[in-house]
C-alpha positions, 0 to 999 in steps of 0.5 A: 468521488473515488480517491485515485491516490487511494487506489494506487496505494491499494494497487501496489501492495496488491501488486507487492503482494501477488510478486512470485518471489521477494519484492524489490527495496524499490517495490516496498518503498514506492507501496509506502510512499503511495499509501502516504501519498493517499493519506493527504485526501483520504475520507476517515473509511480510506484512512482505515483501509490505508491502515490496513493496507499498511499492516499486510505491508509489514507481515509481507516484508517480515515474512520475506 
């Protein structure tokens, strides 16, 4: 079964990532809460995606 909370959380840093220009405080935020969120169900291979998805997070909001 596909964990809908973890493709939300792909999704928005997807989504963060490919803004022309610099994201929102709101759009950061709602990509952090989402990855949270999916911690909750995620499978140990999710758990490292999300780990991932957490780190290009930071590089974006460092290079911004």
């Amino acid at each position: 079964m596909q964990n809908n909370l973890f493709e939300r959380a792909r999704d928005a840093v997807t989504n963060m990532m490919n803004m022309p220009g610099q994201a929102s405080q709101q759009d950061q935020q709602a990509a952090q809460n989402a990855i949270q969120s999916a911690y909750q169900e995620a499978s140990p291979e999710e758990r490292q995606q999300l780990k991932q998805l957490e780190q290009q997070l930071k590089q974006h909001n460092q290079l911004q």
